[in-house]
Every structure is written in structure tokens, then in C-alpha cells.
C-alpha positions in Angstrom: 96.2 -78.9 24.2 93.9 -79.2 21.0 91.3 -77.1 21.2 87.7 -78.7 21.4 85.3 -77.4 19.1 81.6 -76.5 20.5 78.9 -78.3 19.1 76.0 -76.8 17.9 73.3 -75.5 19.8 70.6 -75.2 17.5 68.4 -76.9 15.3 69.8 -77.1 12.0 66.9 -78.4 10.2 64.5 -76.3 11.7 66.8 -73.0 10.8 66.9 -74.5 7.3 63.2 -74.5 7.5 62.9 -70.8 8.5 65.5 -69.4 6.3 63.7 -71.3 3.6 60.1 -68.9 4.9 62.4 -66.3 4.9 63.6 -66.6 0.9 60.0 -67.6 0.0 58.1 -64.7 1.2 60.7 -62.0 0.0 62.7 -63.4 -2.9 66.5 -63.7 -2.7 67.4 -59.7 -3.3 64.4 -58.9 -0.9 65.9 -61.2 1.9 68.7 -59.4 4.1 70.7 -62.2 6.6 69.2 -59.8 9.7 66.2 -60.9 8.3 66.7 -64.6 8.7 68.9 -63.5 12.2 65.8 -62.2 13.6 63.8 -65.3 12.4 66.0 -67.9 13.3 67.2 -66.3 16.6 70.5 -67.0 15.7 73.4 -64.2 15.5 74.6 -63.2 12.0 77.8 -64.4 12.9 76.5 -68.0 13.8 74.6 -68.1 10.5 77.6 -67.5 8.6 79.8 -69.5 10.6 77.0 -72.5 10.4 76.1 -72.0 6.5 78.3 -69.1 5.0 77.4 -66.6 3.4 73.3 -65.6 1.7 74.3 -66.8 -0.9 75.6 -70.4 0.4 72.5 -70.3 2.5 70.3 -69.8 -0.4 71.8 -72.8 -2.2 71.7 -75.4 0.4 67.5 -73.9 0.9 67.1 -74.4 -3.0 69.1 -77.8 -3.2 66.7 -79.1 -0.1 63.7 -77.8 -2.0 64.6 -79.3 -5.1 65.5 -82.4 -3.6 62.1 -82.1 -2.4 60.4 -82.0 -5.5 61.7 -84.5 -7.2 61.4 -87.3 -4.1 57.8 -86.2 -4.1 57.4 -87.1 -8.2 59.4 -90.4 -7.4 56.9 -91.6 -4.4 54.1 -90.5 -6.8 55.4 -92.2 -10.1 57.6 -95.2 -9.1 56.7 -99.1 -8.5 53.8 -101.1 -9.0 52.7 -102.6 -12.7 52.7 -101.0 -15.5 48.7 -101.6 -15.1 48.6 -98.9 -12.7 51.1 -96.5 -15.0 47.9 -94.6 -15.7 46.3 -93.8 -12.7 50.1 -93.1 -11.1 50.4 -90.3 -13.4 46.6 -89.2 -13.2 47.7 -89.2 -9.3 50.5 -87.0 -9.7 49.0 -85.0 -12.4 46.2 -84.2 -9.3 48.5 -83.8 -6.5 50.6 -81.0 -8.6 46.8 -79.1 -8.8 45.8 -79.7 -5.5 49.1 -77.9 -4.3 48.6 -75.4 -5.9 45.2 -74.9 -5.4 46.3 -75.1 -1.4 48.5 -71.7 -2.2 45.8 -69.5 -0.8 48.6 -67.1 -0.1 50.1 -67.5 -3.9 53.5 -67.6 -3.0 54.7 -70.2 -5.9 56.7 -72.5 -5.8 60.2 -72.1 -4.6 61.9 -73.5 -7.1 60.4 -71.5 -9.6 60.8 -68.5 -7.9 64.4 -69.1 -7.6 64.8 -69.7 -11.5 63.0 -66.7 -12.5 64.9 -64.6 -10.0 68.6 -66.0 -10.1 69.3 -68.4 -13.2 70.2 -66.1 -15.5 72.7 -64.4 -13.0 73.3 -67.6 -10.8 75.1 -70.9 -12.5 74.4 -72.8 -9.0 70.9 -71.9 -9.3 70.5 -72.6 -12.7 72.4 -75.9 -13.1 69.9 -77.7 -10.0 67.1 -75.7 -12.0 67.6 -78.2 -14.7 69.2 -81.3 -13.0 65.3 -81.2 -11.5 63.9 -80.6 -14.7 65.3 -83.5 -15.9 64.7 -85.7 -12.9 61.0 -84.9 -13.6 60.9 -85.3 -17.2 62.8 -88.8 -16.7 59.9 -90.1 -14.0 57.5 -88.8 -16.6 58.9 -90.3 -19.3 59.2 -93.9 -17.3 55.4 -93.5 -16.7 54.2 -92.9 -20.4 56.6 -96.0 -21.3 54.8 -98.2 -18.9 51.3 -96.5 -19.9 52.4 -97.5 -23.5 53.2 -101.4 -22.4 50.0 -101.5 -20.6 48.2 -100.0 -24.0 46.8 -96.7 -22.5 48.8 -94.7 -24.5 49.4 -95.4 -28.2 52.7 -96.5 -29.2 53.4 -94.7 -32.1 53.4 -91.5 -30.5 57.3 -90.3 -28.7 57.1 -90.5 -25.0 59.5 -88.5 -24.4 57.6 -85.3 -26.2 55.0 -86.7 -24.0 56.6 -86.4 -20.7 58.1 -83.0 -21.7 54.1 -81.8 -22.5 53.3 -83.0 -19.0 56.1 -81.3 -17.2 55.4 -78.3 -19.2 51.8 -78.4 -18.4 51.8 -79.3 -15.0 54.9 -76.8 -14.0 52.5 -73.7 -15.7 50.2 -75.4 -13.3 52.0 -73.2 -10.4 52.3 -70.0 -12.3 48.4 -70.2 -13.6 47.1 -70.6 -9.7 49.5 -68.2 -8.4 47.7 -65.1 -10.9 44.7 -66.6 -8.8 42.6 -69.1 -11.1 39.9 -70.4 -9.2 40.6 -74.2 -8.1 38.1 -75.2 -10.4 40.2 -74.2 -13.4 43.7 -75.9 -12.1 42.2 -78.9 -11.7 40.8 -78.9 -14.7 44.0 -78.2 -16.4 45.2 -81.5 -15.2 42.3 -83.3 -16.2 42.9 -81.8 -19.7 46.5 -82.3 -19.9 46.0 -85.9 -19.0 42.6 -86.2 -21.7 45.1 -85.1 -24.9 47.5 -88.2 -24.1 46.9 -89.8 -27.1 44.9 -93.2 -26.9 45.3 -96.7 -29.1 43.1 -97.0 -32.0 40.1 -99.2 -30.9 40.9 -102.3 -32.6 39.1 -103.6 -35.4 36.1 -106.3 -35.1 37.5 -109.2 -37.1 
């Protein structure tokens, strides 16, 4: 008789969830698989069996995360008229502040903690590192195009050194409030960043 495999009897998203606490609050090296037994209540053995090894574990936590990220960009920065390009990315530009201004505990993001820590050693890590990278910089540069339709952003200038100022800007946005700016500042930031986009000439009176 072919044996029956036993279905799960946990919560795989929610284990997802805590392994994800686990990796945030002590790093990757810092973050033993007892650890996230203890915090899922699941045995070692059923963690590897589930999601393999920490490091397997870690790169289905970062994928998620960075999934994450860039659906959270694409709700902020996608559809409506190119009217409304400007106050989508002013929208987004603010949501990336008020984030991080939300840190109290200054843990950073996740997938920035993750570069730092593993992309030089880590190809997995450091290939979804940049695939996100990109994904933002391409919703970026979609917005300053349809900003540049609309005429709030002069044409002559590139959008895509635009889009890759914004990302730059608003990505330092995490590591400035996680040395514990005051929320006053990060916003601010945004406001600037968004105040430098370079404007049309005002037209002249004929």
C-alpha cells in the first residue's frame, strides 16, 4: 500500500510570520533555528522538513518581504491619470516617512538589513536585493514619465536619474530614522526630495 503522507498541522503563514520576527530582531548570524523552534513551537525537525534548512528559511522570509515591498510601491504608484502622477508619488514619498517614523523600535527595514548583512556573501540575497531595486526604480520611473505628460516635471530633464534620486533618497529614508532622527526631520526629507524635482519654466506672456 502507498503510503499516505500527513498533512500539515500548522500554520504556514503564520510561522513565516514569526520566523520573519525572529530574523528581524537578531540578524541572520544572530538567529539559531532553536530560536525560531521555540518561537514557532514547532520542532527543529518539522522546520527543516517544512522549509529546509536557515538558510532556505531565510530566503523564502526575504523573497515574502521583498515581494512585499514592491506590491506596496505598485498599490501606491499605479493607475489613475497622469494628472494625479504628482500627488501618487508625493503619496508614496510620505508613506516611505511615515514608516519609518512608526519604527519606534528602529529595527530597519528587512530588506535592508538582509543586504547589508548577506549580499556580499549570499548570491540569493543579493540577486532579489536588486530585482527589487529595480522593481522600484521602474514604478518610479513610470511616475516621473506621467508627472512629465501632465507638465509637473520638466521634460528636459532624464527621468530615469530622477527615479533613481527618489529611490536613493527615500531608501536612506530607513537608514536616517533608524540612527533616531526625530520624525520631524524624515518627513521633511520627503518633502525635500520631492521640492528638488525640477519644475517647467513658467511660460512666457505672449
Amino acid at each position: 500500500m502507498a503510503r499516505v503522507s500527513r498533512p500539515r498541522s500548522f500554520d504556514e503563514v503564520q510561522v513565516l510570520e514569526l520566523a520573519r520576527e525572529q530574523f528581524w530582531a537578531t540578524g541572520y548570524a544572530g538567529t539559531r533555528m532553536d530560536q525560531i523552534a521555540a518561537t514557532t513551537g514547532l520542532g527543529k525537525g518539522s522546520l527543516y522538513g517544512a522549509f529546509g534548512d536557515k538558510s532556505a528559511l531565510f530566503h523564502r522570509v526575504f523573497d515574502e518581504w521583498a515581494a512585499a515591498i514592491v506590491e506596496q510601491a505598485a498599490l501606491r504608484l499605479t493607475g489613475g491619470s497622469d494628472k494625479e502622477a504628482f500627488a501618487r508619488l508625493s503619496a508614496y514619498a510620505h508613506f516611505v516617512a511615515e514608516n519609518t517614523c512608526e519604527d519606534t523600535d528602529r529595527r530597519g527595514c528587512l530588506l535592508a538589513k538582509g543586504t547589508a548583512e548577506l549580499a556580499q556573501h549570499d548570491p540569493v540575497v543579493a540577486r532579489r536585493s536588486a530585482e527589487t531595486m529595480n522593481a522600484l526604480l521602474a514604478l518610479l520611473h513610470t511616475q516621473i514619465l506621467a508627472c512629465q505628460r501632465h507638465g509637473d516635471i520638466d521634460n528636459n530633464a532624464d527621468p530615469q536619474q530622477l527615479a533613481a534620486l527618489l529611490l536613493a533618497v527615500l531608501r536612506g529614508i530607513e537608514a536616517v530614522g533608524k540612527a533616531g532622527v526625530d520624525p520631524k526631520t524624515v518627513t521633511g526629507i520627503a518633502d525635500s526630495a520631492l521640492a528638488v524635482l525640477p519644475r517647467p519654466a513658467p511660460s512666457s506672456a505672449q
